[in-house]
ROSENU-893172 format. One record per residue (C-alpha): residue number from 1; residue in one letter; x, y negated, z. Coordinates in nm, 4 decimals, padded with zeros to 6 digits, always signed. Layout:
REM residues N
ATOM  pos  code         x         y         z
ATOM  NUM     A         X         Y         Z
...
This chain:
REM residues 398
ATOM  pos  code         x         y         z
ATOM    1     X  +07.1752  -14.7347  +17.6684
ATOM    2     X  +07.0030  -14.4765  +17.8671
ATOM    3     X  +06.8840  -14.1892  +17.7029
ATOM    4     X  +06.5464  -14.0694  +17.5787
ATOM    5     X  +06.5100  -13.7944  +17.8431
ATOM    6     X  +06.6055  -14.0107  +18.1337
ATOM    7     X  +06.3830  -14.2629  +18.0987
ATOM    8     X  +06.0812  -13.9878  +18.0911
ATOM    9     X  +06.1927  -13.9570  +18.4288
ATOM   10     X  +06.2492  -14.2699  +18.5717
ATOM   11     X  +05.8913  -14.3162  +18.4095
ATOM   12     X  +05.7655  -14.0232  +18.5515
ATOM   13     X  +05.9272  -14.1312  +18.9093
ATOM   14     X  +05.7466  -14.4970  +18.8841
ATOM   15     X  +05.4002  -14.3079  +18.8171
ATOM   16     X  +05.4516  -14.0482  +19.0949
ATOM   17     X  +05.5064  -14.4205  +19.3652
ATOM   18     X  +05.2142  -14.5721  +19.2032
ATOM   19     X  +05.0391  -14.2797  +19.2397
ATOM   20     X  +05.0850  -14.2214  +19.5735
ATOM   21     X  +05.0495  -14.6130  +19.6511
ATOM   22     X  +04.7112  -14.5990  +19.5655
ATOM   23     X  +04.6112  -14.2766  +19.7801
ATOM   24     X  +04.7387  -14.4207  +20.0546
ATOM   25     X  +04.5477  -14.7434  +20.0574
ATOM   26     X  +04.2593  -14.5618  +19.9601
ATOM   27     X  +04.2686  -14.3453  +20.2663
ATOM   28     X  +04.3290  -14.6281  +20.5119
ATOM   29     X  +04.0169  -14.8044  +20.3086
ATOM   30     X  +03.7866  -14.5416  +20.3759
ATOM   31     X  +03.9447  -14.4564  +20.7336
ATOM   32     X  +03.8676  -14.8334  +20.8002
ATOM   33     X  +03.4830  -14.8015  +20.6925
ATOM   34     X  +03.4476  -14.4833  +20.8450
ATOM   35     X  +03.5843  -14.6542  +21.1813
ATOM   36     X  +03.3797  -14.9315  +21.1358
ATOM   37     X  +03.0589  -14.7652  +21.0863
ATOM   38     X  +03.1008  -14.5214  +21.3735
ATOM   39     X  +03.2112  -14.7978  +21.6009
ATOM   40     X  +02.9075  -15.0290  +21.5088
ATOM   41     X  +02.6742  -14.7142  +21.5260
ATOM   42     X  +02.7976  -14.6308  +21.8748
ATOM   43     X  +02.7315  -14.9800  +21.9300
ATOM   44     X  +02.3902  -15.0318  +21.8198
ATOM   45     X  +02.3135  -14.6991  +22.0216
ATOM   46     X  +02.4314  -14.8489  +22.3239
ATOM   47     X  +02.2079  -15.1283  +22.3476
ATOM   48     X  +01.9090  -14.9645  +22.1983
ATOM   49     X  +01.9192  -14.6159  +22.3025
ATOM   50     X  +01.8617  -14.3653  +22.0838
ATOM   51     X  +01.4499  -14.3444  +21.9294
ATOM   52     X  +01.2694  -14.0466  +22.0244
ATOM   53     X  +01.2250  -13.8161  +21.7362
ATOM   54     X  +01.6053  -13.9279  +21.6604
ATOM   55     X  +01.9105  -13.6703  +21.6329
ATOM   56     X  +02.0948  -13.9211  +21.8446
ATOM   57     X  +02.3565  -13.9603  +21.5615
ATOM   58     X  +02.1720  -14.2365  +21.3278
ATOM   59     X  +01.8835  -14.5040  +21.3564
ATOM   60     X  +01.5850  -14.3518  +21.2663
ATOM   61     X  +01.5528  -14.5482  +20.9236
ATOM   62     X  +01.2003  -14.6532  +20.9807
ATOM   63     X  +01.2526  -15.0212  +20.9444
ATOM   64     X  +01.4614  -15.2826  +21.1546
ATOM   65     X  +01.6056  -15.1389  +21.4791
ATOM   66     X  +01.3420  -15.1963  +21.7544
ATOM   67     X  +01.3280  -15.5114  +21.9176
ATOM   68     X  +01.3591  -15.3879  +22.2301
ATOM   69     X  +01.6593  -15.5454  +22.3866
ATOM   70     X  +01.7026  -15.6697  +22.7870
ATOM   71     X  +01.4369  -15.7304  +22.9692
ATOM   72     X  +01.1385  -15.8395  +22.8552
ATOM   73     X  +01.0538  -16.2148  +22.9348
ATOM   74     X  +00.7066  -16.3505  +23.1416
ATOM   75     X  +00.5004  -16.2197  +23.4380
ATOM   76     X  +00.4391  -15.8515  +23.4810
ATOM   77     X  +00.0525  -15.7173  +23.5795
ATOM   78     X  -00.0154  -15.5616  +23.9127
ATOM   79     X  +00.0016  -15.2431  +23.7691
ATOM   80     X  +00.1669  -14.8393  +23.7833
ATOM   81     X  +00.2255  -14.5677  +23.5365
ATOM   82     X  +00.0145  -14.2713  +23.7543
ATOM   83     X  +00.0926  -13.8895  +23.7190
ATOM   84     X  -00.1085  -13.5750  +23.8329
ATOM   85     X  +00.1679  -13.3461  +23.8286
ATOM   86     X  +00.3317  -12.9724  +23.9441
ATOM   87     X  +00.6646  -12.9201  +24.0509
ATOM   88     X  +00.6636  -12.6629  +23.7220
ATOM   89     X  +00.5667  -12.9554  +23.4921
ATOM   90     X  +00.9039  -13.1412  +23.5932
ATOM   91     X  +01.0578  -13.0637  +23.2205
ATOM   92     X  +00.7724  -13.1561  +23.0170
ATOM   93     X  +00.7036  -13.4928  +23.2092
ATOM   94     X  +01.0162  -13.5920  +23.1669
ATOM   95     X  +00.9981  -13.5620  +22.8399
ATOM   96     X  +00.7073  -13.7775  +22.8565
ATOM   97     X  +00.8651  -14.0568  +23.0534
ATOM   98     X  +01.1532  -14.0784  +22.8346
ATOM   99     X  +00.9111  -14.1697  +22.5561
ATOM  100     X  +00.7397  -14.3988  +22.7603
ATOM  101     X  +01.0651  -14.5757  +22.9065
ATOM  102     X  +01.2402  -14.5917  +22.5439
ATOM  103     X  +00.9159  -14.6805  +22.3862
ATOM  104     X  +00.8158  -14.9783  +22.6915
ATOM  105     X  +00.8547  -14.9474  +22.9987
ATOM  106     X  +01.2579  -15.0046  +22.9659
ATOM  107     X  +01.1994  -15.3780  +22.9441
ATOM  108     X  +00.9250  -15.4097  +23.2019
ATOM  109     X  +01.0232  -15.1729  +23.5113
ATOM  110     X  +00.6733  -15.1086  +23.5764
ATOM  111     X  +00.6531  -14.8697  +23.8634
ATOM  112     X  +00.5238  -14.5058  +23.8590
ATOM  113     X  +00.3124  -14.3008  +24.1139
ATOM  114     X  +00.3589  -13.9337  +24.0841
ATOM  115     X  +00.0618  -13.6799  +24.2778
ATOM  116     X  +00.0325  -13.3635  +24.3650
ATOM  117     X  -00.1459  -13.1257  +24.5762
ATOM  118     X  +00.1866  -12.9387  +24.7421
ATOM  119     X  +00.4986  -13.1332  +24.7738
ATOM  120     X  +00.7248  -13.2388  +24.5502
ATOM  121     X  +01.0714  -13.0251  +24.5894
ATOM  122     X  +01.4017  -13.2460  +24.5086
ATOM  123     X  +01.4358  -13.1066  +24.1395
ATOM  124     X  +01.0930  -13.2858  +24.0712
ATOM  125     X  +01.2062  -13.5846  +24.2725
ATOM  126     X  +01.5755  -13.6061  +24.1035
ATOM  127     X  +01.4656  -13.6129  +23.8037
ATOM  128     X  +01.2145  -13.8381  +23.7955
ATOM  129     X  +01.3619  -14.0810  +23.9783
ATOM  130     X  +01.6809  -14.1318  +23.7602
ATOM  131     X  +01.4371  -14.1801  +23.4218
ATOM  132     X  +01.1980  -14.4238  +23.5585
ATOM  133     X  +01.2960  -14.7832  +23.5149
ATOM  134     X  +01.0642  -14.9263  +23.8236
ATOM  135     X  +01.0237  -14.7832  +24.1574
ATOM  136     X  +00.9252  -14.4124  +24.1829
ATOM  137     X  +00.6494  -14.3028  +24.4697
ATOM  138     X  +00.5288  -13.9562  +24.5430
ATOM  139     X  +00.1994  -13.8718  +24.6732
ATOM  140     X  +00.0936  -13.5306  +24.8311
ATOM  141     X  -00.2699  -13.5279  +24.7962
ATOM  142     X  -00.4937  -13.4403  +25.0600
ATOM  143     X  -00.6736  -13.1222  +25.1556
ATOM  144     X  -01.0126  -13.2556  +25.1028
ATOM  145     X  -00.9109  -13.4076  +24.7900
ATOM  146     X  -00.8157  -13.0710  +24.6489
ATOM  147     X  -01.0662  -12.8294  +24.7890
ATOM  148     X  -01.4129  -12.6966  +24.7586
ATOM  149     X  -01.6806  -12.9508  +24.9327
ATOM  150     X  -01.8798  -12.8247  +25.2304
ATOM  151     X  -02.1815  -12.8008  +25.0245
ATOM  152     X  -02.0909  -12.5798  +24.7751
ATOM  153     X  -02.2113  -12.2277  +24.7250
ATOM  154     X  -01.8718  -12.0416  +24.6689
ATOM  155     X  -02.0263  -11.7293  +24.5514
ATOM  156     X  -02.1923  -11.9247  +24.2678
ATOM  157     X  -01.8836  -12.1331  +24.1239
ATOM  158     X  -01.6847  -11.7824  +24.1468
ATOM  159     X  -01.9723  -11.6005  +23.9519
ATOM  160     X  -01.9544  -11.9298  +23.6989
ATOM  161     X  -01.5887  -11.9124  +23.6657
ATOM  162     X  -01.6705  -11.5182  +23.6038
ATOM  163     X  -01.9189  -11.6273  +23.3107
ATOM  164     X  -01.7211  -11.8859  +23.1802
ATOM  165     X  -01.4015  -11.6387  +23.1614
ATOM  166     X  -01.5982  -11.3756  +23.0034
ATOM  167     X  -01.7891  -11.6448  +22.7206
ATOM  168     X  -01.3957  -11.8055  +22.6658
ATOM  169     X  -01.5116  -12.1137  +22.7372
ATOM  170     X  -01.1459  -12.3108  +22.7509
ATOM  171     X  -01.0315  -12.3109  +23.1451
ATOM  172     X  -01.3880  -12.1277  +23.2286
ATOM  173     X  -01.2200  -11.9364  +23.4643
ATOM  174     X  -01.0085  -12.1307  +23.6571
ATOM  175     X  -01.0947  -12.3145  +23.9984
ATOM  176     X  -00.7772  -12.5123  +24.0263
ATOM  177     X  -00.8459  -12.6547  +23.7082
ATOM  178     X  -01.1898  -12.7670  +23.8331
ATOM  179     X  -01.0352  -12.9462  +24.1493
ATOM  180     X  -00.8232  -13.1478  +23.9005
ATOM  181     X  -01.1253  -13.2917  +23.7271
ATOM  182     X  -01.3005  -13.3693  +24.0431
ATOM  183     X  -01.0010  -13.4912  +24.1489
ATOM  184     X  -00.9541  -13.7001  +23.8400
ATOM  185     X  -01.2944  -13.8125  +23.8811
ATOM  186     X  -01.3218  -13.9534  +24.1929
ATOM  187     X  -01.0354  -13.9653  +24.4187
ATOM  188     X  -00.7480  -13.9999  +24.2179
ATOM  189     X  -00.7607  -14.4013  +24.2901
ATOM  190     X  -00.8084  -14.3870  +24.6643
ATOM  191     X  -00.5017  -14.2095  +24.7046
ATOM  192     X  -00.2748  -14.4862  +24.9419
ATOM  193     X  +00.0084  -14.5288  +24.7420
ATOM  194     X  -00.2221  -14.6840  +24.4384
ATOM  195     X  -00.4053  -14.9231  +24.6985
ATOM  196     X  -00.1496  -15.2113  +24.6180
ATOM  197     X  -00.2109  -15.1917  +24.2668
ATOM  198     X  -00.5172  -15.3606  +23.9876
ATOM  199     X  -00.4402  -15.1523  +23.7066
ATOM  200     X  -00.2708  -14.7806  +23.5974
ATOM  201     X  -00.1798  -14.6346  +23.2896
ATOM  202     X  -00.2279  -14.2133  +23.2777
ATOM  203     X  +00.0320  -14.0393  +23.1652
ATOM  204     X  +00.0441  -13.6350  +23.1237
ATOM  205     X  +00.3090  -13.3959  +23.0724
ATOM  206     X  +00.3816  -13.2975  +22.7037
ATOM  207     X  +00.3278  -13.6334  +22.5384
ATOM  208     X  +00.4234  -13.8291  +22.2272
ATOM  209     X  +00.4854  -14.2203  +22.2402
ATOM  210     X  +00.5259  -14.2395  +21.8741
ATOM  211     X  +00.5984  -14.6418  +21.8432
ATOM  212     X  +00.7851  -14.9052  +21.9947
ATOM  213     X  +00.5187  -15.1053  +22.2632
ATOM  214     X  +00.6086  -15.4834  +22.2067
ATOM  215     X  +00.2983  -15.6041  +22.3740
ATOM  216     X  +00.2460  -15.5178  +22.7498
ATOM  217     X  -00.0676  -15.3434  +22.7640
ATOM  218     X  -00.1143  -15.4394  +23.0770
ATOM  219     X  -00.1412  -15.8012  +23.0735
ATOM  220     X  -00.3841  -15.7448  +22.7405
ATOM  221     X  -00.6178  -15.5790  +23.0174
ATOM  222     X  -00.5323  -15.8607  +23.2391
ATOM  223     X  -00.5636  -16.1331  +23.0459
ATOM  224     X  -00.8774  -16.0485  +22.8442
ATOM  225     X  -01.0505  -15.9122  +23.1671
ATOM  226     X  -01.0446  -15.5494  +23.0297
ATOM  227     X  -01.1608  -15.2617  +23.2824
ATOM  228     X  -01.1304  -14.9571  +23.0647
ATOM  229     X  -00.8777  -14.8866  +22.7486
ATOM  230     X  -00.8641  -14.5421  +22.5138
ATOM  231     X  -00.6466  -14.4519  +22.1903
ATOM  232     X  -00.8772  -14.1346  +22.1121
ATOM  233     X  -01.2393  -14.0121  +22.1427
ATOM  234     X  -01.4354  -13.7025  +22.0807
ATOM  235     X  -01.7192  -13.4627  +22.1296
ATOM  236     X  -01.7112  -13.2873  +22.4525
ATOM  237     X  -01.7619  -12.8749  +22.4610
ATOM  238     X  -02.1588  -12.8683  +22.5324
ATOM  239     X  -02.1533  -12.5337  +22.7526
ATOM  240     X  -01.9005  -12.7002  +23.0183
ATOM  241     X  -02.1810  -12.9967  +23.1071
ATOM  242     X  -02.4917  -12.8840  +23.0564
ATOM  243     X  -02.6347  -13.0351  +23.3719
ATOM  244     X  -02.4355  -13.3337  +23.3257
ATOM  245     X  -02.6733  -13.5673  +23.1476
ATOM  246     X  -02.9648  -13.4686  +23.3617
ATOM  247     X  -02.7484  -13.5978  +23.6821
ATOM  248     X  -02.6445  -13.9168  +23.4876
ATOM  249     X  -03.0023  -14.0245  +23.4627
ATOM  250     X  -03.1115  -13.9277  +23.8094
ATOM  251     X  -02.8015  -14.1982  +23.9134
ATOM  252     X  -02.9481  -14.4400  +23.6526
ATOM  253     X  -03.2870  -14.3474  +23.8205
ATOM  254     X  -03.1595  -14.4421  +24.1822
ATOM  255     X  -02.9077  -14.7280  +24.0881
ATOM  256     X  -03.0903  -14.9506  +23.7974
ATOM  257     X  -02.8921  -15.2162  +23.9719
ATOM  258     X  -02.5625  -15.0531  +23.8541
ATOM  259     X  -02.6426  -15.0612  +23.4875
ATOM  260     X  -02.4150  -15.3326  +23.2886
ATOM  261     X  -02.6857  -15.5587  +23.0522
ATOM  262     X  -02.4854  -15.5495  +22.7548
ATOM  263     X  -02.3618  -15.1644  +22.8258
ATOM  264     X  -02.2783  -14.9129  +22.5448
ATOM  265     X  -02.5249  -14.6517  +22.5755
ATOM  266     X  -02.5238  -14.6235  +22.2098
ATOM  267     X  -02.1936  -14.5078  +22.2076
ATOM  268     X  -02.2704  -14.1734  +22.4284
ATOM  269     X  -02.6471  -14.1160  +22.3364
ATOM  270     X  -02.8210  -14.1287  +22.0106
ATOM  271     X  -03.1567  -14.1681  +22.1270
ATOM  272     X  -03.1720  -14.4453  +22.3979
ATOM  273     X  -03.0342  -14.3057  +22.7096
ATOM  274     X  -03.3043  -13.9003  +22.6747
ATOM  275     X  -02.9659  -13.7064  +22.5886
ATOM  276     X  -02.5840  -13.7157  +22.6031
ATOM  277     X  -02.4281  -13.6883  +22.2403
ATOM  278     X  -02.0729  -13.5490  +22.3817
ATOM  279     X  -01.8808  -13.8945  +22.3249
ATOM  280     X  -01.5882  -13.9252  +22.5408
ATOM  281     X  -01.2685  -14.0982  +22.5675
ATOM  282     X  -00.9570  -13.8878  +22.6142
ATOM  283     X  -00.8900  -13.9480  +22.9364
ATOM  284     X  -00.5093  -13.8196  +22.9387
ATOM  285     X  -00.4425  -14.1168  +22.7649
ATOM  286     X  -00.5885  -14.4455  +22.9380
ATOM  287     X  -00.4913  -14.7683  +23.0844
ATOM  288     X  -00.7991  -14.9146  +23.3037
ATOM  289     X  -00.8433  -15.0742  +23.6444
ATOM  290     X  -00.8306  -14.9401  +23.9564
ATOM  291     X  -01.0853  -15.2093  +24.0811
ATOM  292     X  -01.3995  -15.0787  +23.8845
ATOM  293     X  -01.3416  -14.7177  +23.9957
ATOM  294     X  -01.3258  -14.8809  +24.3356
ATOM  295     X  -01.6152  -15.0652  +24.2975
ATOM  296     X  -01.9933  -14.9384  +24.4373
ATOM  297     X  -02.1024  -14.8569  +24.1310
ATOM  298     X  -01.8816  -14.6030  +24.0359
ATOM  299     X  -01.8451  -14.4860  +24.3619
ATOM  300     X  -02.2396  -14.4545  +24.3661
ATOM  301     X  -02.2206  -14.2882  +24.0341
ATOM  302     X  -01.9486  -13.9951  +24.1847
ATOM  303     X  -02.0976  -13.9288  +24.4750
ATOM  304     X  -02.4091  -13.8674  +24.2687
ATOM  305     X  -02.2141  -13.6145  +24.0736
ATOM  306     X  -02.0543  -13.4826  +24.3124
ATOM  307     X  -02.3594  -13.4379  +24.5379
ATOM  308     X  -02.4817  -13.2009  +24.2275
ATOM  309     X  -02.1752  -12.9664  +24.2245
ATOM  310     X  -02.1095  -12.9472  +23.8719
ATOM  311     X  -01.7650  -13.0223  +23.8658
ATOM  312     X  -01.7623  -12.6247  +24.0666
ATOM  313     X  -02.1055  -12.4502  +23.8875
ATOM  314     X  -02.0550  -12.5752  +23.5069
ATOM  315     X  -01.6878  -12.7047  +23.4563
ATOM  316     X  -01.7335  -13.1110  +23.4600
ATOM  317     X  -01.4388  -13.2576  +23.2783
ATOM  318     X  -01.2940  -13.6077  +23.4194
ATOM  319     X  -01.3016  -13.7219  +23.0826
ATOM  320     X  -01.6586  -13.7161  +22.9939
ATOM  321     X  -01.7735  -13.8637  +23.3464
ATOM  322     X  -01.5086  -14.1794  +23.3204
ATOM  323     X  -01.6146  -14.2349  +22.9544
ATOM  324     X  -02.0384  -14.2366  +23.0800
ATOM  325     X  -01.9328  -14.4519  +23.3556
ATOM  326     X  -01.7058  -14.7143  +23.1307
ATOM  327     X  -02.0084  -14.6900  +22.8438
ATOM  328     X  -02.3075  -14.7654  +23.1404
ATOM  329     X  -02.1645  -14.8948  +23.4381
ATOM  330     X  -01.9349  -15.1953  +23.1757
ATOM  331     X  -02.0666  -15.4113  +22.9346
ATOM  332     X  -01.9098  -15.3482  +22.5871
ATOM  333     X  -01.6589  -15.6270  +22.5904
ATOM  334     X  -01.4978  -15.4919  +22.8789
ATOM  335     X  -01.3636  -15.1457  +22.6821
ATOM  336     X  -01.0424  -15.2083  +22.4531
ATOM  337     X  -00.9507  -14.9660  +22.1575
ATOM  338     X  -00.5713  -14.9458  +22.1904
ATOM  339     X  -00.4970  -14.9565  +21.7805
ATOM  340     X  -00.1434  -14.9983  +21.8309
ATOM  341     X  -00.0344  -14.7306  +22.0616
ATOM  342     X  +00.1144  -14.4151  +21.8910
ATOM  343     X  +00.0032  -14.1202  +22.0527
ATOM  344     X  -00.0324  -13.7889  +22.0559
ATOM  345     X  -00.1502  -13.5122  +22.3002
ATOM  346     X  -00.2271  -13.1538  +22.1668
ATOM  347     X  -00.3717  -13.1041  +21.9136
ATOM  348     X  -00.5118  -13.4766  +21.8625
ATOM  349     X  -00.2706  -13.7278  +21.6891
ATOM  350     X  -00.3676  -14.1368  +21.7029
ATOM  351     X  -00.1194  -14.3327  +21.4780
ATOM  352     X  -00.1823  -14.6923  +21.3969
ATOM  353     X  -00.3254  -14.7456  +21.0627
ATOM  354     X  -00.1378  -15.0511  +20.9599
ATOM  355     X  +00.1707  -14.9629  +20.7719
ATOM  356     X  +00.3557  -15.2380  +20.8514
ATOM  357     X  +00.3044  -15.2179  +21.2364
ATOM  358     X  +00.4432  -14.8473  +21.1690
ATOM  359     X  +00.7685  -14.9675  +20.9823
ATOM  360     X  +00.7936  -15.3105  +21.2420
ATOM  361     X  +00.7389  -15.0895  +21.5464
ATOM  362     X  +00.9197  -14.7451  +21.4206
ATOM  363     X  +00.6457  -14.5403  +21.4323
ATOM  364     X  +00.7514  -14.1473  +21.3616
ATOM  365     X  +00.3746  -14.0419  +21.3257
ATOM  366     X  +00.2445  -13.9160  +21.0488
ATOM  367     X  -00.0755  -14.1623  +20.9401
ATOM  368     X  -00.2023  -13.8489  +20.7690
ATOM  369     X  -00.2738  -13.6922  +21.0290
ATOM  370     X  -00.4725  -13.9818  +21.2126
ATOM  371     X  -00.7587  -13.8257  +21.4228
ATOM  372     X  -00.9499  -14.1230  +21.4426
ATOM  373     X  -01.1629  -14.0482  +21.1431
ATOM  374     X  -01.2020  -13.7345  +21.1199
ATOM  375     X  -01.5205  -13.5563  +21.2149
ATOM  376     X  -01.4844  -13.4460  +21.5542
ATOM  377     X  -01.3424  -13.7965  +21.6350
ATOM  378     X  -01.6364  -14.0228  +21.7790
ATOM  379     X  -01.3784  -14.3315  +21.7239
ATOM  380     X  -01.5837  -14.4279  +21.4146
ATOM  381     X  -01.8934  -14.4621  +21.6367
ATOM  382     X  -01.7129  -14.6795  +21.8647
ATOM  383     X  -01.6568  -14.9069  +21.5895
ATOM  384     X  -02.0205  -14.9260  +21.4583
ATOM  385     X  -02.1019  -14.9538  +21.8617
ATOM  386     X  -01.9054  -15.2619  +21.8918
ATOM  387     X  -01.9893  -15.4335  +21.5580
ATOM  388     X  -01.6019  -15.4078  +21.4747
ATOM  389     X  -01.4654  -15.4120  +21.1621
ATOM  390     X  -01.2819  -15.0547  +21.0222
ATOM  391     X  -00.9025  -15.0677  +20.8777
ATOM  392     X  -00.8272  -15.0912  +20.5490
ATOM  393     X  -00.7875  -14.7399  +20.4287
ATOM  394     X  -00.9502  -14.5288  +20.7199
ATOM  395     X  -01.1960  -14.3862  +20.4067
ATOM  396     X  -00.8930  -14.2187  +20.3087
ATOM  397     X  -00.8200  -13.9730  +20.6189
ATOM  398     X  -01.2047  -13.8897  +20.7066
């Protein structure tokens, strides 16, 4: 028989196996999952890239993982990604494709035109080239593109820039800055490299893309015969066009023939067409075709403008003289609010409104700060303009 105190031990030897037993096929259990998970992470990662916003090291947890696999099926649009860029601005922008290439352009391979008034050095080029999914072009613009006009007094834009530095009116002073919205304005679309394409999409250094892009935006401009498209609109600064209005009508004056029948002058005057209310699209965002800024009646419309020499002796944005021309030289249903198109360019934030859309397409925006209905925003008026119907909710973030 074996004694009391031995079988305490034996017992206490059985326990001790069991014991360990169990630790060890709990460690391989969790070493398994822990495999497992990692493995189908890096997986999942491989195929769909890593969201912007993302530490790189989970899915974002907005939703399903974006549907953004291979290439997308269907005919593409005769149509370019454009860029006014510096060699300087090579970090930013490609921050800004990235977005646009993980958010899009990944399943397209849409093609991109970068411009600039010096040449690009290889850095710029290098870069670029290896995060664009289409074909990459560089433009150097030329001289009389990027200069002062033989008409203008130079003695008066310098004393303007001189006022307009010493009132702080934002890039008063500054005569490069003045080039880029003539530039912008009216010669940004004859440059050769864009003369094989119908449509461009503007994108600017120091962007947000904030949701996944399942539609091509440019076969919605296509295929609904759409000449101008915007995510955000606002007032324009008053002291940088005060001349602006008084040219517009002299064109309308000259060029009756020009004016669309079912235009949108509501949209940019309050008062039938007397004065300018400061409406404008945002043009560092927009998607529109290259064919109506081609056309006679815009290029009647610029050199009208131009002819005046605001852009040098007040500080004439691009934005505010593409958004008169879409809203007079277009008729309404030619203009397309892009709803669904996260966006955001300091300090102005679009995010779709539809919840759903923003878990479906992984939206990182925040809706709360939504600048379409806020008070500076003129979006609102667009949507009274059009006779179009407001989200649900939109009460809720004026």
């Amino acid at each position: 028989m074996i004694a009391s105190k031995d079988l305490r031990y034996w017992r206490f030897i059985v326990i001790l196996i069991c014991a360990l037993g169990f630790f060890y096929v709990g460690t391989r259990s969790k070493f398994a999952q822990s495999t497992f998970f990692n493995q189908g992470q890096s997986e999942w990662h491989s195929v769909h890239g890593n969201r912007p916003g993302s530490s790189g090291t989970t899915p974002s947890g907005l939703g399903k993982p974006p549907p953004l696999i291979g290439k997308a099926p269907g005919p593409r649009a005769n149509a370019t990604f454009v860029t006014l860029a510096r060699n300087s601005d090579v970090w930013e922008l490609a921050r800004s494709i990235r977005m646009v290439e993980d958010r899009f352009n990944r399943r397209y391979n849409y093609d991109w035109v970068f411009l600039n008034d010096k040449p690009f050095d290889n850095t710029f080029k290098k870069v670029t080239s290896a995060l664009v999914s289409g074909k990459t072009s560089y433009g150097l613009i030329p001289v009389e593109h990027w200069s002062f006009p033989s008409w203008i007094d130079q003695d008066k834009a310098a004393k303007t820039r001189e006022d307009f530095a010493r009132r702080e009116i934002i890039y008063g002073g500054s005569a490069p800055y003045r080039h880029m919205c003539r530039f912008q304005s009216g010669f940004f679309y004859r440059q050769e490299l864009l003369n094989q394409y119908k449509y461009y999409w503007r994108v600017e250094p120091s962007i947000d893309i904030y949701c996944d892009i399942s539609e091509d935006p440019f076969r919605l401009m296509e295929e609904n015969n759409k000449q101008y498209g915007f995510v955000i609109s606002l007032y324009e600064y008053r002291e940088t066009i005060e001349t602006l209005w008084k040219t517009v009508k002299k064109f309308i004056s000259n060029h009756p023939e020009h004016i669309a029948k079912d235009n949108l002058m509501d949209f940019v005057s309050d008062d039938g067409g007397e004065n300018y209310n400061l409406c404008h699209f945002w043009s560092n965002f927009e998607i529109a075709s290259l064919d109506f800024l081609r056309s006679q009646a815009y290029t009647d419309y610029f050199e009208t403008l131009d002819k005046e020499g605001g852009f040098f002796y007040e500080r004439w944005g691009d934005a505010p003289v593409h958004s008169i021309a879409a809203a007079l030289l277009l008729n309404k249903t030619d203009l397309h609010f892009f709803e669904n198109i996260g966006y955001r360019h300091n300090p102005f934030v679009h995010c779709p409104m539809s919840e759903q859309h923003r878990v479906d397409h992984g939206c990182t925006c925040n809706p709360a700060e939504n600048f379409d209905w806020k008070g500076y925003s003129c979006t609102s008026r667009y949507f009274d303009r059009q006779n179009m119907v407001k989200p649900d909710g939109y009460e809720l973030q004026m």
